[in-house]
C-alpha angles and dihedrals in degrees: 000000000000140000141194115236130186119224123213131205107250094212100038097022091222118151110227109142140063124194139181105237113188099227100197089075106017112063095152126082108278108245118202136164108222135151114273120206100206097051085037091221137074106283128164115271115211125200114255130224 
């Protein structure tokens, strides 16, 4: 089963990404390192609520 999930950005706390995360494997918060265009720089995205 998957899920959609929305990534925030953990400095400026934007939300500018949306993923698939397969929840059968994966219980904990999804962590990535993507570009933010806010911060203008590579910063770690969380998963939101």
């Amino acid at each position: 089963m998957r899920k959609k999930v929305i990534l925030a950005c953990s400095q400026c706390l934007n939300r500018n990404y949306s993923t698939m995360k397969n929840m059968a494997q994966h219980h904990e918060r999804l962590e990535i390192k993507k570009f933010c265009k806010t911060c203008n720089a590579h910063t770690i995205h969380r998963e939101t609520k």
